[in-house]
MMTF fields as JSON, N, C-alpha, C and O atoms, coordinates in Angstrom:
{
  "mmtfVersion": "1.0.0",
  "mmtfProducer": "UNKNOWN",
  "numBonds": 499,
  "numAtoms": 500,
  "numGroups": 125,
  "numChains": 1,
  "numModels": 1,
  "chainsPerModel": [1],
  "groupsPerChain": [125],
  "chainIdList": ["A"],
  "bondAtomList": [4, 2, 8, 6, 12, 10, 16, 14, 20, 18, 24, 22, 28, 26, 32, 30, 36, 34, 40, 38, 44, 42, 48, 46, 52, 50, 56, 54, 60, 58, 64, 62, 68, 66, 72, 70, 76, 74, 80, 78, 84, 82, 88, 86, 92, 90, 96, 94, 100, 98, 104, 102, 108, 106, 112, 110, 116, 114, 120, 118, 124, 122, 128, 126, 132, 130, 136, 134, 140, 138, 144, 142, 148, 146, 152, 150, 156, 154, 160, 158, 164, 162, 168, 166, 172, 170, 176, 174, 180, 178, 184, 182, 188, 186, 192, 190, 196, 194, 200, 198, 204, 202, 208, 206, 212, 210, 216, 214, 220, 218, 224, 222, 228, 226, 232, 230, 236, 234, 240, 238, 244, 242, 248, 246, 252, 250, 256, 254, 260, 258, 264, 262, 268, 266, 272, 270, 276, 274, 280, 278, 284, 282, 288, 286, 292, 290, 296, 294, 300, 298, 304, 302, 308, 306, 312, 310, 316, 314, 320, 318, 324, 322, 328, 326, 332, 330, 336, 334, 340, 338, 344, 342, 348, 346, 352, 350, 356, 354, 360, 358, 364, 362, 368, 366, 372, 370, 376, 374, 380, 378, 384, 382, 388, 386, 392, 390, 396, 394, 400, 398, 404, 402, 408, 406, 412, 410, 416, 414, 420, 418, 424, 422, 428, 426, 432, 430, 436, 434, 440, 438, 444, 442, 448, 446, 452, 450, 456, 454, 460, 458, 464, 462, 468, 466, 472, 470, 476, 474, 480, 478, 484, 482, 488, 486, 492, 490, 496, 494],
  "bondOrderList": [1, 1, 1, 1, 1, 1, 1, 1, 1, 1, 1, 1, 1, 1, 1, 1, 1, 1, 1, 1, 1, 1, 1, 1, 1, 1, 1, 1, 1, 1, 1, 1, 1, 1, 1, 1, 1, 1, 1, 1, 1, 1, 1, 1, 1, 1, 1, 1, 1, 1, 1, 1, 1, 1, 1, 1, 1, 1, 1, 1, 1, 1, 1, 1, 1, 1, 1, 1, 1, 1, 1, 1, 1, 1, 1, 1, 1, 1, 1, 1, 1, 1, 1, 1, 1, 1, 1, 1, 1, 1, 1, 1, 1, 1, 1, 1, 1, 1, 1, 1, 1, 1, 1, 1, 1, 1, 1, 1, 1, 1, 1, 1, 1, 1, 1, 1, 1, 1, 1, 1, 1, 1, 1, 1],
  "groupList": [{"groupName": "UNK", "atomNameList": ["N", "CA", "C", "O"], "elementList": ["N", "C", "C", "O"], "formalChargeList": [0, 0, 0, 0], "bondAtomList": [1, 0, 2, 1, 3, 2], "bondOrderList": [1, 1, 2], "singleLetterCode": "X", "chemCompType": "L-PEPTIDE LINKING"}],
  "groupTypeList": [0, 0, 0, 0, 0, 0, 0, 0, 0, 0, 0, 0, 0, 0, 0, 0, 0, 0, 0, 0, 0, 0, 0, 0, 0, 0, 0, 0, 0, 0, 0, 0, 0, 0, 0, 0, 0, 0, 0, 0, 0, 0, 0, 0, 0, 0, 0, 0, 0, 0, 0, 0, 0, 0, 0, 0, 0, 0, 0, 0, 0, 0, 0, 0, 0, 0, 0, 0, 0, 0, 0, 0, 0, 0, 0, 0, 0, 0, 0, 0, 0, 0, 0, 0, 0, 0, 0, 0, 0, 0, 0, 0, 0, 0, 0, 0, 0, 0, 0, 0, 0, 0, 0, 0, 0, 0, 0, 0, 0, 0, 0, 0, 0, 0, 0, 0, 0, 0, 0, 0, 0, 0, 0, 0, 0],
  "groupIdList": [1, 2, 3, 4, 5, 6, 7, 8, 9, 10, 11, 12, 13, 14, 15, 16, 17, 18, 19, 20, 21, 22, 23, 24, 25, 26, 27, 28, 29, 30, 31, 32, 33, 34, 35, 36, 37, 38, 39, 40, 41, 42, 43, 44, 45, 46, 47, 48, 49, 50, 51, 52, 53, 54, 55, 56, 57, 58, 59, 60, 61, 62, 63, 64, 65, 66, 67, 68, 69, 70, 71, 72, 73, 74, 75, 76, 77, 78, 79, 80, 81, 82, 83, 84, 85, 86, 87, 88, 89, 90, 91, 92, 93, 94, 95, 96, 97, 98, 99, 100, 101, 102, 103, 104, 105, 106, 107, 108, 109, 110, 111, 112, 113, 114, 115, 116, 117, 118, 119, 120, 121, 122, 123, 124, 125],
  "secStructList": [7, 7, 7, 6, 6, 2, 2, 2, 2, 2, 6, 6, 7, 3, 3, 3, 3, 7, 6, 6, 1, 7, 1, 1, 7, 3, 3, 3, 3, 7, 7, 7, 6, 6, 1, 1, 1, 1, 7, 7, 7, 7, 5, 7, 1, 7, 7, 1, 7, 7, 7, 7, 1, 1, 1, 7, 7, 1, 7, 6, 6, 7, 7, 7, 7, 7, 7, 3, 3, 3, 3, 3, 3, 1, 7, 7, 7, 1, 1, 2, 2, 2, 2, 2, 6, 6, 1, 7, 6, 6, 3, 3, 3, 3, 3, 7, 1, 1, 7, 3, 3, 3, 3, 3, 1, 4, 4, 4, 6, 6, 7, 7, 7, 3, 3, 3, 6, 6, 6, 6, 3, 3, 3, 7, 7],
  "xCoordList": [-4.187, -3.135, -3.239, -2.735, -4.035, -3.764, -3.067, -3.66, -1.824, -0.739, -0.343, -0.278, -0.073, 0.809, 1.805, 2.001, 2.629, 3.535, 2.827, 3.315, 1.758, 0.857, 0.498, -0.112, 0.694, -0.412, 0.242, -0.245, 1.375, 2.141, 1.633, 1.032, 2.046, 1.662, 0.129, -0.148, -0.989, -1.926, -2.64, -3.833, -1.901, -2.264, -2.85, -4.004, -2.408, -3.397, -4.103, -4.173, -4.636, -5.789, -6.698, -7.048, -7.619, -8.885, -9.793, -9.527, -10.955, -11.541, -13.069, -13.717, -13.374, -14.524, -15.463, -14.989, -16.771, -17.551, -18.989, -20.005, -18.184, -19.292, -20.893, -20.921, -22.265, -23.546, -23.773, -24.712, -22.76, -23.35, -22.151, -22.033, -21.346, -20.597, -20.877, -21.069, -20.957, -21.025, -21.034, -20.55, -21.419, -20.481, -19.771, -19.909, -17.853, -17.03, -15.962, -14.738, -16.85, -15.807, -15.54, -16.374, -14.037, -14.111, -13.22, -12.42, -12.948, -12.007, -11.264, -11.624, -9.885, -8.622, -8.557, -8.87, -8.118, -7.938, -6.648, -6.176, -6.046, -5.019, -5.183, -4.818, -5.607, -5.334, -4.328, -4.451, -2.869, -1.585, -1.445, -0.912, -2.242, -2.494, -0.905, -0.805, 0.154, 1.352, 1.933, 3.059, 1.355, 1.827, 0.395, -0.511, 0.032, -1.218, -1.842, -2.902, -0.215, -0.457, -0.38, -1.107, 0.083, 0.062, -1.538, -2.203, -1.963, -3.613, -3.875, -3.018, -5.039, -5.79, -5.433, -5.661, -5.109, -4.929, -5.836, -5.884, -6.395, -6.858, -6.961, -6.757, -7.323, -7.253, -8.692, -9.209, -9.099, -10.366, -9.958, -8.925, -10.921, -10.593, -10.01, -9.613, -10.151, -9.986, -8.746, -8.466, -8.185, -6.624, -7.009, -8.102, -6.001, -5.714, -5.992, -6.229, -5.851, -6.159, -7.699, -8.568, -7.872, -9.328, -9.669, -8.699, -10.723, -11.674, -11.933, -13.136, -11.555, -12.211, -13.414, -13.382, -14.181, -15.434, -16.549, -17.206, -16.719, -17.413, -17.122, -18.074, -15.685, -15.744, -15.23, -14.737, -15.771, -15.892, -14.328, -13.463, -14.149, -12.44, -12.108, -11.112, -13.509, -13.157, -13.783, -14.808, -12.783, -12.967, -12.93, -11.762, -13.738, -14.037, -12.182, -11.646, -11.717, -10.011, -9.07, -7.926, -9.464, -8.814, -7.516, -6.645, -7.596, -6.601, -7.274, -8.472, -6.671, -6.774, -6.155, -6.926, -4.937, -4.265, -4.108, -4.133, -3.853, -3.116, -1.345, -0.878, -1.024, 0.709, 1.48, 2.648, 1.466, 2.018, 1.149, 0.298, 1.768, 1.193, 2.098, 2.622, 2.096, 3.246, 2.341, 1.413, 2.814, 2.287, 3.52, 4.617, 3.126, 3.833, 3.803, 2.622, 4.47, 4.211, 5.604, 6.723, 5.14, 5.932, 7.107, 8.16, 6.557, 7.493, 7.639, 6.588, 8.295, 8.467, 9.349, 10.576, 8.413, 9.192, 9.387, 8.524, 10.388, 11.299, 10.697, 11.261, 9.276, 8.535, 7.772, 8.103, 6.819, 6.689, 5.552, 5.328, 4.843, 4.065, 4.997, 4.887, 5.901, 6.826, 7.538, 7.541, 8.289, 9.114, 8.706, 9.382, 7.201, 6.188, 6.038, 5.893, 6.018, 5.795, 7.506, 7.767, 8.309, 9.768, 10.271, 10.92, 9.717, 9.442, 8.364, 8.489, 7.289, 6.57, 6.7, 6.456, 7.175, 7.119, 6.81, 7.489, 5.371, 4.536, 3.788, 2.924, 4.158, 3.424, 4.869, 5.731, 4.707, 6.03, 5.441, 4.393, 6.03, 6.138, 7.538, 8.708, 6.908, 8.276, 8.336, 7.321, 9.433, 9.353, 9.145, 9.833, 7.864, 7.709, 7.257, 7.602, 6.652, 6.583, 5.469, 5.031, 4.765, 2.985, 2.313, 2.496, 1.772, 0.655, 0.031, -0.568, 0.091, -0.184, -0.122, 0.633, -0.88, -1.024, -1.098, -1.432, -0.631, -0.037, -0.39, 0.512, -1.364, -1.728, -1.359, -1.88, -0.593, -0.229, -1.139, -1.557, -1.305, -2.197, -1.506, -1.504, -1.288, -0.974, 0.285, 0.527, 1.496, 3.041, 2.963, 4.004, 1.511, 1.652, 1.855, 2.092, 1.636, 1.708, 1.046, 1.296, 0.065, -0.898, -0.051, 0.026, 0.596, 1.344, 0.612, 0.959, -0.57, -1.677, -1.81, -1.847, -1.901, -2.075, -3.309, -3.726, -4.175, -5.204, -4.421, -3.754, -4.37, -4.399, -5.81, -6.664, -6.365, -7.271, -6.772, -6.537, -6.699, -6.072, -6.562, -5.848, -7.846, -8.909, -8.512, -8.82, -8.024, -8.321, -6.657, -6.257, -6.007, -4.249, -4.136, -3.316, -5.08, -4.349, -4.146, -5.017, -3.179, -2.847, -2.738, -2.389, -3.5, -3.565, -3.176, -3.638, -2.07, -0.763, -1.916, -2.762, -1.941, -2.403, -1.797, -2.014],
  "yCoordList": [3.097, 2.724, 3.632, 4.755, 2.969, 3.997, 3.254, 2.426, 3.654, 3.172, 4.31, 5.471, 3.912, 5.113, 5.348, 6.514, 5.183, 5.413, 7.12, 8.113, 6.576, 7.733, 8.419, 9.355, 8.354, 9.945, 11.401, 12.375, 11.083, 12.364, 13.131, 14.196, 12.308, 12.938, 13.535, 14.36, 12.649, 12.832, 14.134, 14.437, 14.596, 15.412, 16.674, 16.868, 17.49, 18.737, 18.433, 19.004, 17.268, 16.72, 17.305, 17.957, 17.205, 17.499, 16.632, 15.437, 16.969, 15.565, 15.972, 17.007, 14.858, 14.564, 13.92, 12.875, 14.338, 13.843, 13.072, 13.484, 11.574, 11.21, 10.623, 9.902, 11.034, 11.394, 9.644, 9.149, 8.978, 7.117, 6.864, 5.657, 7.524, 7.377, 8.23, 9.411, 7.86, 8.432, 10.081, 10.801, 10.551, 11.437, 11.501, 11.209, 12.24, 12.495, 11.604, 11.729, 10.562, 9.632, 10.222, 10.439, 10.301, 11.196, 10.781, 10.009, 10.872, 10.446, 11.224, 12.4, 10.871, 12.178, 12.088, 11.115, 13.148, 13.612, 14.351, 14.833, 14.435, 14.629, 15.51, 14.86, 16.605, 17.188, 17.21, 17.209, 17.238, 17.515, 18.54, 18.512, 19.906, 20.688, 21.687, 22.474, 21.198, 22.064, 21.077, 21.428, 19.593, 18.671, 18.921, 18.473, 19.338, 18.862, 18.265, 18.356, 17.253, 16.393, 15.11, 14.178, 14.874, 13.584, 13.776, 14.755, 12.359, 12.222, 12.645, 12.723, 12.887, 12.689, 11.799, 10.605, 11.999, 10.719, 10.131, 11.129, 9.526, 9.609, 8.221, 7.11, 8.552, 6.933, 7.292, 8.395, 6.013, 5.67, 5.95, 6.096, 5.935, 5.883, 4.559, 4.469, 3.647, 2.263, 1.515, 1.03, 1.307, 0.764, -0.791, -1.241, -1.374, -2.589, -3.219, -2.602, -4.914, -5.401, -5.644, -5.912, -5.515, -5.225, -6.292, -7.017, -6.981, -8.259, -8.79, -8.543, -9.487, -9.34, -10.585, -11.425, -10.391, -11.025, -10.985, -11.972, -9.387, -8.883, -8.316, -8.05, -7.95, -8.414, -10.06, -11.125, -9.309, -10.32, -10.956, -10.174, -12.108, -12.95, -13.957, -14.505, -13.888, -14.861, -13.492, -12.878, -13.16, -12.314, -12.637, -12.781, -12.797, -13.188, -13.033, -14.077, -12.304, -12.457, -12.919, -12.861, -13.679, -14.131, -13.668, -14.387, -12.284, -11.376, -11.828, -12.098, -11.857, -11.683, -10.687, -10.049, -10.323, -9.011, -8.179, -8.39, -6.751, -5.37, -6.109, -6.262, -6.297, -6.15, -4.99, -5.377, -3.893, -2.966, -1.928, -2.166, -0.601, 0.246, 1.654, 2.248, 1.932, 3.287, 4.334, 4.295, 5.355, 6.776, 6.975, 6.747, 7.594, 8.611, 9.938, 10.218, 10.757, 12.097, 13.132, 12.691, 14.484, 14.814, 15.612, 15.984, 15.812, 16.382, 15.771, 15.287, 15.682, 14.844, 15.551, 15.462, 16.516, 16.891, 16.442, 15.79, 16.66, 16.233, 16.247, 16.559, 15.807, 16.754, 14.93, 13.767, 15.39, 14.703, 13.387, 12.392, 13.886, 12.816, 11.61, 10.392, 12.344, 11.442, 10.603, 9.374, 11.461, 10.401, 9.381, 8.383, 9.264, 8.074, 7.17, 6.053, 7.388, 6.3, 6.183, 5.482, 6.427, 5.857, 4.232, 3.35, 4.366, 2.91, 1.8, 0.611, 2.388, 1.607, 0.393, 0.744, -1.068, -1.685, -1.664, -1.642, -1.677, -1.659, -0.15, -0.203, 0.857, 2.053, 3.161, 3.695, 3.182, 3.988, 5.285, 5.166, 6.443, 7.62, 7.616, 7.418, 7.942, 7.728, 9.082, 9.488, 9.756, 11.014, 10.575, 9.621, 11.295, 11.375, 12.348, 13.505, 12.212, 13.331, 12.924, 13.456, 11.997, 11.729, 11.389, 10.394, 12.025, 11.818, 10.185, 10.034, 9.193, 8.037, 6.927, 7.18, 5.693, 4.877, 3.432, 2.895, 3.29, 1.918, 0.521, 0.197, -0.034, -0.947, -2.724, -3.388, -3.229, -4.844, -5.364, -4.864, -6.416, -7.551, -9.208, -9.822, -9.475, -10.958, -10.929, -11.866, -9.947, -9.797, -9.643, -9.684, -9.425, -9.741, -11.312, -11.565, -12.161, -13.643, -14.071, -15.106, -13.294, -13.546, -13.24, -13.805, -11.871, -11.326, -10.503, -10.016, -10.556, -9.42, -8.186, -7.858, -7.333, -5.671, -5.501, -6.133, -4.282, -3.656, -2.377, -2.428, -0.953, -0.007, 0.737, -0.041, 1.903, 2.541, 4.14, 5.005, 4.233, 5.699, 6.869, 7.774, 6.914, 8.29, 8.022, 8.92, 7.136, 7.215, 7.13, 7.143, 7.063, 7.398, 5.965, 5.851, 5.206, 3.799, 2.698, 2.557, 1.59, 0.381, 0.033, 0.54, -2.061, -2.423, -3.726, -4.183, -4.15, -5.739, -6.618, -6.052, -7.991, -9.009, -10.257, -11.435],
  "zCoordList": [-12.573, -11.681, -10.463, -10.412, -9.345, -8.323, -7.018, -6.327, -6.819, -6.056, -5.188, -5.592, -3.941, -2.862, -3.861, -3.517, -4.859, -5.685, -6.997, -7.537, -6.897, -7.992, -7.392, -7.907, -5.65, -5.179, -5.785, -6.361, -5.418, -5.589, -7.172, -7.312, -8.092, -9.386, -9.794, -10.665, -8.621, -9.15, -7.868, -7.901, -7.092, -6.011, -6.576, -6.195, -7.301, -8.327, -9.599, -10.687, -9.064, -10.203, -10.181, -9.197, -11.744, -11.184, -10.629, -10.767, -9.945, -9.072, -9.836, -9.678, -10.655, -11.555, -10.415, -9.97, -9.804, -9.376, -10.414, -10.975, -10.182, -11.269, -10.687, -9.689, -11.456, -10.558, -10.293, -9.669, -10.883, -10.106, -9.137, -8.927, -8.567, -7.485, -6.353, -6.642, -4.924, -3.891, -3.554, -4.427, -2.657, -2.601, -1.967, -0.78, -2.905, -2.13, -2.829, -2.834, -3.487, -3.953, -5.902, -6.781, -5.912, -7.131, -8.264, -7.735, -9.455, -10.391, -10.315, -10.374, -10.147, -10.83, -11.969, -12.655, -12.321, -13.807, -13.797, -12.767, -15.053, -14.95, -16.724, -17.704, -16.875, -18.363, -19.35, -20.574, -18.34, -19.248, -20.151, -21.26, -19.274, -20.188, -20.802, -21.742, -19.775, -20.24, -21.283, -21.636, -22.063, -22.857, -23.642, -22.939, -24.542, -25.033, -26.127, -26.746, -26.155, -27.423, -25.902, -26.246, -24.792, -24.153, -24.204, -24.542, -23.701, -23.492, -22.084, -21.204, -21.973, -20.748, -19.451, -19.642, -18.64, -17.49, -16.535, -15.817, -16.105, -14.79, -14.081, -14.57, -12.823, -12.426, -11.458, -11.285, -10.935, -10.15, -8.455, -7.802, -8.289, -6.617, -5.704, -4.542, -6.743, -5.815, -5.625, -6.722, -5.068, -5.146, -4.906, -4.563, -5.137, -4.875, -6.449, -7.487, -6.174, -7.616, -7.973, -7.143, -9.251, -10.008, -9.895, -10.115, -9.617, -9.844, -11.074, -11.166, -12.327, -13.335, -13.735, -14.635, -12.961, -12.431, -13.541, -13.871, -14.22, -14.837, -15.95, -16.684, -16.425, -18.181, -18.679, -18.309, -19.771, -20.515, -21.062, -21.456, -21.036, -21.531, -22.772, -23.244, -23.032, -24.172, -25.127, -24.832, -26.479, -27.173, -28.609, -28.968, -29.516, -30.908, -31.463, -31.834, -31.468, -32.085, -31.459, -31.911, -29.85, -29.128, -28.371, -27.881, -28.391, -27.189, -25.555, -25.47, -24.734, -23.58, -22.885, -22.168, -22.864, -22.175, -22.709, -23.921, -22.303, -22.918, -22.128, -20.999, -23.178, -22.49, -23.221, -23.175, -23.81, -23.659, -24.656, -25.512, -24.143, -24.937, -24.982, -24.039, -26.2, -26.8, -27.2, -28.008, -26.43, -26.98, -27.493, -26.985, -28.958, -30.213, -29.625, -29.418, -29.312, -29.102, -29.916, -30.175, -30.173, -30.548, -29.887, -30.406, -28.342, -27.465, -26.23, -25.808, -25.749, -23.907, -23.047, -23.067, -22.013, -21.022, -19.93, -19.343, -19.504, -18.275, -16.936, -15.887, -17.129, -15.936, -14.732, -14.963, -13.634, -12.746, -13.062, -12.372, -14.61, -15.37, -15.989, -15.847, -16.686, -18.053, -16.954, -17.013, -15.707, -14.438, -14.177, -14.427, -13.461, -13.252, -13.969, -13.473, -15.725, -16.837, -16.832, -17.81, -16.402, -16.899, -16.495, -17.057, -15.459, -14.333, -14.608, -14.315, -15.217, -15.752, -17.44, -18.595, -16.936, -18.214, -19.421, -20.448, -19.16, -20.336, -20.962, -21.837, -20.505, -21.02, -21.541, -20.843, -22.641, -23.075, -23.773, -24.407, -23.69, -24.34, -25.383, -25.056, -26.901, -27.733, -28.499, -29.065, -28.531, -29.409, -30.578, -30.94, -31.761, -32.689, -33.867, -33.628, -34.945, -35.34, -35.742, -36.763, -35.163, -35.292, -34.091, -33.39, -33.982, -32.553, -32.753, -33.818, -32.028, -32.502, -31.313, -30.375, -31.29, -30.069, -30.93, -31.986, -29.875, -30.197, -29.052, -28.28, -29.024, -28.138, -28.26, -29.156, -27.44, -28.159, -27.102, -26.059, -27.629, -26.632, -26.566, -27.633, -26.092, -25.965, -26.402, -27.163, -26.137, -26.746, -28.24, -28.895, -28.966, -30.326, -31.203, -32.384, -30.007, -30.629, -31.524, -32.142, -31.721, -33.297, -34.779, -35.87, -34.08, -35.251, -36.359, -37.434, -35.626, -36.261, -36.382, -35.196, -36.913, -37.102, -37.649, -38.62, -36.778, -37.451, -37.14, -36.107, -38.022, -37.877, -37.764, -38.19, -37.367, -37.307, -37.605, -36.761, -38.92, -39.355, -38.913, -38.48, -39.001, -38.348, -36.658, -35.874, -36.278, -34.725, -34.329, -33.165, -35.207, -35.101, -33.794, -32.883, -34.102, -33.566, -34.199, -35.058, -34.174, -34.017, -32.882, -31.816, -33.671, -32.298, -33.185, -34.231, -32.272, -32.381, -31.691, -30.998, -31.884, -31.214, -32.218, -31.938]
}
C-alpha cells in the first residue's frame, strides 16, 4: 500500500536496495522492532493501482481475492503503525495470546478452512 496517506508512517524506513531494481529506486521496510511480535512491513516504490496482467487468476481451489486479513498479536501499541491499520477495512490487528494470521479470500464463500500449524496460519476461502 503505497499512498500519500502511508508516507508519513513509512518516512524512517529502512530502504532495501534490491540488485534487479534501478538505482535509487528502493523498498521500505518497516521492522517494528519496538512490536516484535507485529510482522515485517514494507511497501514497493510504485503507487497507483497494480496491473494484474501477470499473475495468475484462475487458481486450482478457486479463490480469487484476499478480502481480509487478521493479525493475532499479543500486544498493540498505541503508536503511528497500529493508527494507519485502524482505517484500513480489511487488515486487522487483534489482541491475543497467540501469535497467528489469519487470511480470508473470497469473504470465505467456500466456507473452507485449511490451517497451517507450523506456519501459525489459516487460510478461509
Amino acid at each position: 500500500m503505497n499512498t500519500d496517506e502511508t508516507d508519513k508512517l513509512f518516512e524512517n524506513a529502512f530502504k532495501y536496495q534490491p540488485a534487479y531494481f534501478p538505482e535509487g529506486m528502493t523498498i521500505d521496510i518497516l521492522k517494528n522492532e519496538h512490536q516484535p511480535s507485529f510482522p515485517w512491513t514494507f511497501r514497493l516504490p510504485f503507487k497507483g493501482q497494480k496491473k494484474n496482467e501477470t499473475e495468475p487468476t484462475n487458481h486450482k481451489n478457486g479463490i480469487k481475492e484476499l478480502t481480509n486479513v487478521d493479525f493475532f498479536v499479543p500486544t498493540i501499541n498505541d503508536d503511528n503503525f497500529t493508527q494507519v491499520f485502524l482505517v484500513q477495512e480489511k487488515i486487522n490487528f487483534i489482541k491475543s495470546d497467540k501469535l497467528w494470521l489469519t487470511l480470508t479470500f473470497d469473504d470465505a464463500k467456500q466456507g473452507l478452512v485449511k490451517d497451517f500449524e507450523e506456519l501459525k496460519l489459516t487460510i478461509n476461502y
